[in-house]
N, CA and C of each residue as an Amber inpcrd file, in Angstrom:
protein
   393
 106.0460000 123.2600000  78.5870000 107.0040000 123.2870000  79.6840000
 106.3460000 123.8250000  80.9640000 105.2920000 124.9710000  81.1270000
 105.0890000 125.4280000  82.0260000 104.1040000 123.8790000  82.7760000
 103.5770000 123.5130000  82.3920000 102.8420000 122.1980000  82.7970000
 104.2120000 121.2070000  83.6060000 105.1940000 120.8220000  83.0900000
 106.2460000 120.1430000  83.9370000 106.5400000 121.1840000  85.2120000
 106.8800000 122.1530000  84.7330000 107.2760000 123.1350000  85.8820000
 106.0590000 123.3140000  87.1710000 105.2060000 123.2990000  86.7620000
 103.9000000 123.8440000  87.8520000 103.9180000 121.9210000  88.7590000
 104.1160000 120.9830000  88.2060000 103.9590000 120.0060000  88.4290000
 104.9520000 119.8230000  89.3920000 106.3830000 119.7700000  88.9570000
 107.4760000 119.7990000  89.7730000 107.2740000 120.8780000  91.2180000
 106.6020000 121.9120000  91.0980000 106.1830000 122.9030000  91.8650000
 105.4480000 121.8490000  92.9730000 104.5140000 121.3820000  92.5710000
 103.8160000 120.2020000  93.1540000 104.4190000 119.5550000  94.2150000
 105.7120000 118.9450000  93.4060000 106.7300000 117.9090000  94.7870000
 107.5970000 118.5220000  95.4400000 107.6480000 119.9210000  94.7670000
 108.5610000 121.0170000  95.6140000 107.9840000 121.3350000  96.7830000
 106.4890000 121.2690000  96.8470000 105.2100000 121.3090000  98.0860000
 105.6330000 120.2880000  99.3300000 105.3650000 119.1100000  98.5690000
 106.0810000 117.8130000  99.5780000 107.1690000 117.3770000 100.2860000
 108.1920000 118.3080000 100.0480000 109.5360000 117.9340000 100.3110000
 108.9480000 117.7340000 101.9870000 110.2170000 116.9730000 102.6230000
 110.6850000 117.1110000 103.7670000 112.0940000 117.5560000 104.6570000
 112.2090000 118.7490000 104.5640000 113.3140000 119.1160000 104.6990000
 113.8860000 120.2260000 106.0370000 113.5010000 119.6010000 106.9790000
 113.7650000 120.3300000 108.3550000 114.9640000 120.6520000 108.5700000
 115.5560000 120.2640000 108.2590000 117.4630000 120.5290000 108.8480000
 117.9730000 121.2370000 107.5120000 117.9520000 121.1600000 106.3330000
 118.1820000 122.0350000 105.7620000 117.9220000 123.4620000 104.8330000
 116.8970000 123.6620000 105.3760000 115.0490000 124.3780000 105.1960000
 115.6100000 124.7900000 103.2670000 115.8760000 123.4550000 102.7280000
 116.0570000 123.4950000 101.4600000 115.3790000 122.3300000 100.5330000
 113.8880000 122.9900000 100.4080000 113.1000000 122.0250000  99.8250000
 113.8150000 121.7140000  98.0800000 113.0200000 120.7170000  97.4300000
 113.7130000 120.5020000  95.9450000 112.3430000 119.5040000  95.7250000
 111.6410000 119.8790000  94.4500000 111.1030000 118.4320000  93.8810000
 111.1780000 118.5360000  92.3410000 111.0300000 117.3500000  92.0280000
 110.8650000 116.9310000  90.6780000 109.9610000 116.0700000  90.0880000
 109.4090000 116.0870000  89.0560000 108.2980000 115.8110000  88.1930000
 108.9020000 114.9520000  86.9130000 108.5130000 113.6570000  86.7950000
 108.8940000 113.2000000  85.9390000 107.5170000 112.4960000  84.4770000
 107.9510000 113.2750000  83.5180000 106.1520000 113.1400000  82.5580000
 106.8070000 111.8350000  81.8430000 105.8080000 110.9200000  81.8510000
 105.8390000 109.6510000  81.0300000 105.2210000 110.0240000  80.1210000
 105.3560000 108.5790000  79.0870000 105.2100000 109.0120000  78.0130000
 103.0910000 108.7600000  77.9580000 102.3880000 107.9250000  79.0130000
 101.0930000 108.3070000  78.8500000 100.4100000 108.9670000  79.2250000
 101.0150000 110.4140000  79.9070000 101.0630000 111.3610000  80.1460000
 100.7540000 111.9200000  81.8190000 101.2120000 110.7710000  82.1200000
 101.3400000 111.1700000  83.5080000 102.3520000 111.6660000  84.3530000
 102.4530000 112.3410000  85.4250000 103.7230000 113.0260000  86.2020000
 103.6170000 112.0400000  87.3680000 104.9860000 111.9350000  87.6740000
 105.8030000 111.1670000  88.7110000 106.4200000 111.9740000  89.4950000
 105.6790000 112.4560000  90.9640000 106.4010000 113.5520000  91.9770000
 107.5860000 112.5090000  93.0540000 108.6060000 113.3550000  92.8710000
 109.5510000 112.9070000  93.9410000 110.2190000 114.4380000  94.6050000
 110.1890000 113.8100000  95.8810000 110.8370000 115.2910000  96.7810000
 111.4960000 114.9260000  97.7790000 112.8390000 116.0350000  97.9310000
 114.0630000 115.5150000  98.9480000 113.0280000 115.5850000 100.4280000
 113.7260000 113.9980000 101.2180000 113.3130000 113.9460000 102.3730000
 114.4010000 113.7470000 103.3500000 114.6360000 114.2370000 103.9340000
 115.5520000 114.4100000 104.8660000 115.6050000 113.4460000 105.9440000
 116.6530000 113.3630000 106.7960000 117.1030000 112.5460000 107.6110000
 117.6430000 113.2070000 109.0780000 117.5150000 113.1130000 110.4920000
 118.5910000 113.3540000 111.0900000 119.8070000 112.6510000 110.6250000
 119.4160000 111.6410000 110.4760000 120.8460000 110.6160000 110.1050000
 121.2110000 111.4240000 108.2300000 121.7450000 112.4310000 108.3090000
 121.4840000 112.9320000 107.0670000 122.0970000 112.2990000 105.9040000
 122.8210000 111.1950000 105.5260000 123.3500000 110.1390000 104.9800000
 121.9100000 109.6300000 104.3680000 121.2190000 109.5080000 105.1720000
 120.3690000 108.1080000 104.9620000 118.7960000 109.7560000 104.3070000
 119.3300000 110.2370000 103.6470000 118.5190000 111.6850000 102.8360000
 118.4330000 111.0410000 102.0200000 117.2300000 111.4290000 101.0380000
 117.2270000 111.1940000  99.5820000 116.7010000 112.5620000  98.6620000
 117.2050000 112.4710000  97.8040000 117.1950000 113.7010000  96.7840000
 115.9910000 113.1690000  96.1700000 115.1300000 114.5440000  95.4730000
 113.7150000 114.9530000  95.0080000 114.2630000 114.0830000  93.8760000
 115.4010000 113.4790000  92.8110000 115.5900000 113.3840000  91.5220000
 115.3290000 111.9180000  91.6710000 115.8360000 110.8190000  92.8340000
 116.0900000 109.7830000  92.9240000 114.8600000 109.1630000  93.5650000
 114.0010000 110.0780000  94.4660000 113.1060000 109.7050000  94.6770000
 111.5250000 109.8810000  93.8280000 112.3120000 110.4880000  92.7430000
 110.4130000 110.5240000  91.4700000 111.1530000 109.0680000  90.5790000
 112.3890000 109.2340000  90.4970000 113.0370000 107.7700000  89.3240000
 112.2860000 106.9050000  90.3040000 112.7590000 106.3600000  91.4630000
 112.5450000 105.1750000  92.3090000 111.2390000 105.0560000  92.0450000
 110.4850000 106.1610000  92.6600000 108.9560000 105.9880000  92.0730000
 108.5680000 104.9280000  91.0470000 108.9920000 105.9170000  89.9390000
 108.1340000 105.6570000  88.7580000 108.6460000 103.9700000  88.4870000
 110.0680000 103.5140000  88.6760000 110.1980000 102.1180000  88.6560000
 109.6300000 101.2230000  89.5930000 109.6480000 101.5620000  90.6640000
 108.5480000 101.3010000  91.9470000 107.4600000 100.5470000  90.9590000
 106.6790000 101.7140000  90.4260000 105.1570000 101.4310000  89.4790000
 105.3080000 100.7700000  88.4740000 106.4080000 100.3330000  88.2820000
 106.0190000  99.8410000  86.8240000 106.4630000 100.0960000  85.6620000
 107.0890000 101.2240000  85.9830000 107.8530000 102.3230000  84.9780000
 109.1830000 101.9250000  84.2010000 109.0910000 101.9390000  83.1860000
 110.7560000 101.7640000  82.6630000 111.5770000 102.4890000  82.1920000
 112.7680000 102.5460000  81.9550000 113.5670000 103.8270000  81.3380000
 112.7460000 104.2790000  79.7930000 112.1740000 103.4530000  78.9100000
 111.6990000 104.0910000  77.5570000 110.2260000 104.6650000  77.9200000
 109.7600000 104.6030000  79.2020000 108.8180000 105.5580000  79.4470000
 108.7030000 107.0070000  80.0200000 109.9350000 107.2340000  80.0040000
 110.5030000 109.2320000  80.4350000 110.4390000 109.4730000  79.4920000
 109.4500000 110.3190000  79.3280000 109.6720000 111.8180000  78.2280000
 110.5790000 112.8890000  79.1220000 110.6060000 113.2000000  80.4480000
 111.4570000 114.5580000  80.5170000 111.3180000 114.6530000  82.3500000
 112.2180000 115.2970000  83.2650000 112.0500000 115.1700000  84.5540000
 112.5810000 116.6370000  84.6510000 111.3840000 117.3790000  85.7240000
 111.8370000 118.8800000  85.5030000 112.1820000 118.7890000  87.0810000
 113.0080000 119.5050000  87.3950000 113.5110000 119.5630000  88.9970000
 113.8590000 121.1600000  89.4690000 113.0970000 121.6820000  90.6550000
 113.1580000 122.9260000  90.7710000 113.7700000 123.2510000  92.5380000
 114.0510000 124.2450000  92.7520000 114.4640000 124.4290000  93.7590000
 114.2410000 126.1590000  94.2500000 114.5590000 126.1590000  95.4000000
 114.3850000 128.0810000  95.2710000 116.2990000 128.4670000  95.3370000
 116.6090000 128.4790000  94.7900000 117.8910000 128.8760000  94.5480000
 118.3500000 129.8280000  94.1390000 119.1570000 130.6970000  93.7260000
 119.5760000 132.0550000  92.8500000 119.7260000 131.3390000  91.5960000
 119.7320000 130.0650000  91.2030000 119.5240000 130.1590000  89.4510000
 119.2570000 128.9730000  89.5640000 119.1450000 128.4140000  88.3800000
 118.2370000 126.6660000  88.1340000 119.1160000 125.7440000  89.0120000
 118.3390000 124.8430000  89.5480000 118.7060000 123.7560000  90.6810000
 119.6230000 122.8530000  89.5340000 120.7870000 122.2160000  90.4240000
 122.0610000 121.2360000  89.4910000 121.5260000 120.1870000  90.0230000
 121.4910000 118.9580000  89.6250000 121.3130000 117.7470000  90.3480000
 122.8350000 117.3960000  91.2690000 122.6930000 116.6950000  92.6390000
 124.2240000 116.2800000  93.1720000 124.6560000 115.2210000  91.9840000
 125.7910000 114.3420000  92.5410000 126.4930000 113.6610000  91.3740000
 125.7390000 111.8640000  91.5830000 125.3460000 112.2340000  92.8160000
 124.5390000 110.7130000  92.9030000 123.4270000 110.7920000  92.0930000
 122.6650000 111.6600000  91.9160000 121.2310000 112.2890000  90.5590000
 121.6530000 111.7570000  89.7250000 123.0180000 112.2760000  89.4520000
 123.3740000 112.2810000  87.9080000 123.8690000 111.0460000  87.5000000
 124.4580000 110.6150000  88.4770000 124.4090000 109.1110000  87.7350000
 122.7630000 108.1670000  87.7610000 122.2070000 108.0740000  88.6460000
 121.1560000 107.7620000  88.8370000 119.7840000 108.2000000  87.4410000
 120.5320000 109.3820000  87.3090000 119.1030000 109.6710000  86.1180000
 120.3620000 109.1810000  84.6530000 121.6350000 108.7290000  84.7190000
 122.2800000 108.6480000  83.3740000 121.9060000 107.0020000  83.2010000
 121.7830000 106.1580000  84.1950000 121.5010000 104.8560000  83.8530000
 119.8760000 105.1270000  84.1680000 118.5240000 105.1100000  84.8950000
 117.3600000 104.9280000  84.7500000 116.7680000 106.0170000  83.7500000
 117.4220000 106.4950000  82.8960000 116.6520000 107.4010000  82.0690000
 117.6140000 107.7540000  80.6650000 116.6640000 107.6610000  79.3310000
 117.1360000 107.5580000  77.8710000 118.1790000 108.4610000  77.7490000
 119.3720000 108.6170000  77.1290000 120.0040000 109.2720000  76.9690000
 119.5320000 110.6630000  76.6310000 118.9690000 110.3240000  75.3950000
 117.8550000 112.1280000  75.2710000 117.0290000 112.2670000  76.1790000
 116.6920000 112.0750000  77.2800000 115.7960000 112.5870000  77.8600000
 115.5910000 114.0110000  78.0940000 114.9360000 114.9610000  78.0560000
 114.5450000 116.0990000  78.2460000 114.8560000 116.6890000  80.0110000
 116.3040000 117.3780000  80.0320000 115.9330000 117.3450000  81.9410000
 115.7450000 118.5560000  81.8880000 114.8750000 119.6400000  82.8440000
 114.9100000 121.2120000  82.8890000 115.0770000 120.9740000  84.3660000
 115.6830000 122.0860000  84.5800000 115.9630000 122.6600000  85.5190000
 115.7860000 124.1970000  85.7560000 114.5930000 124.3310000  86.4250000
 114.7420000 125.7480000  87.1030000 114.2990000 126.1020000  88.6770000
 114.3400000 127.1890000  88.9280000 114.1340000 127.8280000  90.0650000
 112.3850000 128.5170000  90.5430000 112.5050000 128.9330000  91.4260000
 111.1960000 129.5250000  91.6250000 110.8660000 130.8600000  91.3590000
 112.1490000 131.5650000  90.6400000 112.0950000 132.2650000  89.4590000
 111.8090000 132.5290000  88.7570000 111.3190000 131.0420000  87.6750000
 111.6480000 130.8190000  86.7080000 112.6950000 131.3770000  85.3310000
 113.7180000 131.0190000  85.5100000 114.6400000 130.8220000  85.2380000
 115.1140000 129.2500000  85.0200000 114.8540000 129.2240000  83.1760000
 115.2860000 127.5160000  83.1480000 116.4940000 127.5570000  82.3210000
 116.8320000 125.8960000  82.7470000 118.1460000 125.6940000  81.7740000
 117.8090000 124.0870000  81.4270000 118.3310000 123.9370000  80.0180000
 117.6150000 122.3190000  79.3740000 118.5980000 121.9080000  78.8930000
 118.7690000 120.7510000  79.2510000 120.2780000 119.7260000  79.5390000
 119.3280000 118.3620000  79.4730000 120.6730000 117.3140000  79.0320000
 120.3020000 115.9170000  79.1510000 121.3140000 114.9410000  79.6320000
 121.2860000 113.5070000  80.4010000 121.4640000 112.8880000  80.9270000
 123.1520000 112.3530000  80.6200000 123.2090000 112.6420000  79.5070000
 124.8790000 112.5820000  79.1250000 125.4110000 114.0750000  79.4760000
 124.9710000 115.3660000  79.0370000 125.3250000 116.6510000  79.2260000
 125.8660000 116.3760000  80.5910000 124.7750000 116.2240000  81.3760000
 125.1000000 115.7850000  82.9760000 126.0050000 115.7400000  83.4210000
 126.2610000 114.0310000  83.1170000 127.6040000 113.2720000  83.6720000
 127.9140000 112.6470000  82.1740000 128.8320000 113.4570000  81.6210000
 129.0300000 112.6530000  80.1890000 130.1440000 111.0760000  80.3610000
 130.5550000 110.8850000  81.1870000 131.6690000 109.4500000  81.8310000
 130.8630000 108.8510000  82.5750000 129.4770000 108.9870000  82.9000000
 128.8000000 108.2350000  83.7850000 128.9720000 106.8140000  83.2030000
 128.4390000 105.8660000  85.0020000 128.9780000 104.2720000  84.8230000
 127.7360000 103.4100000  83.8710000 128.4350000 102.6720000  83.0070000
 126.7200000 101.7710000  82.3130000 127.5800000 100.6030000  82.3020000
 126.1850000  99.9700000  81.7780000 126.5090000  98.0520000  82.4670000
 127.1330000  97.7600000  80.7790000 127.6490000  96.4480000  80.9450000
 128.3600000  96.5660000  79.3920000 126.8930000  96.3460000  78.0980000
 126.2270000  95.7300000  78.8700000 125.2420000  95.7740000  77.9330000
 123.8590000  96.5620000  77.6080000 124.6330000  98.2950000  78.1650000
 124.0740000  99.4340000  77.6300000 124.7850000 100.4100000  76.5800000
 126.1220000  99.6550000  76.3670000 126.8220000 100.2910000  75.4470000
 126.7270000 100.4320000  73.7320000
C-alpha cells in the first residue's frame, strides 16, 4: 500500500489548482504493474474542472486501458481525514472500474480508509448489459 500511496503523492504534485488551493491526485496500479497519475485541474470556468479520480480513469482508457486492468486507485488529498470522491467520481469509477476494485483513500496524514466501487455508490447507473 505504501507504494500506491507515495505514487498518488506523485499526482497530488501535479494538480492544478489555483482557485481552490485544494490539490487531490490519484494513482491508479494496473494489473502490469504500472501507475496511472491523474490530478484535479482546475478551471476559471470552474464547471469545466476535472477531478484527480476522472482524470487517472480517462487516462488509463485514453492508453489502452480497460476496466479488467485496475488492480486498485489510491486518491489522496490534504484534508482532516481520507479524501471522499464527489458523486461524479463515484459514478465514473462504479462503471470504468471492477466492482472489487481496491479504492484507498487517504490524506497527507496518512490516515487510510479501504472501500470499493459499489461501497461508493451502491445504486450507481450500469448499462443493461453490465448487469
Amino acid at each position: 500500500m505504501e507504494k500506491n500511496i507515495l505514487e498518488a503523492k506523485k499526482a497530488y504534485d501535479k494538480s492544478y489548482s489555483p482557485y481552490s488551493k485544494f490539490a487531490v491526485g490519484a494513482a491508479i496500479k494496473m494489473k502490469d504493474g504500472s501507475y496511472i497519475h491523474g490530478a484535479n485541474i482546475e478551471n476559471a470556468s470552474y464547471p469545466l474542472s476535472n477531478c484527480a479520480e476522472r482524470s487517472a480513469l480517462f487516462s488509463a482508457y485514453s492508453q489502452g486501458y480497460k476496466k479488467e486492468d485496475i488492480l486498485s486507485i489510491t486518491i489522496i488529498a490534504n484534508d482532516d481525514r481520507p479524501i471522499s470522491p464527489c458523486g461524479a467520481c463515484r459514478q465514473v469509477m462504479f462503471e470504468l472500474m471492477p466492482k472489487d476494485t481496491k479504492i484507498i483513500l487517504t490524506n497527507l496524514k496518512g490516515e487510510v480508509k479501504e472501500t470499493t466501487p459499489d461501497e461508493l455508490l451502491p445504486y450507481g447507473f450500469i448499462l443493461d448489459n453490465d448487469k
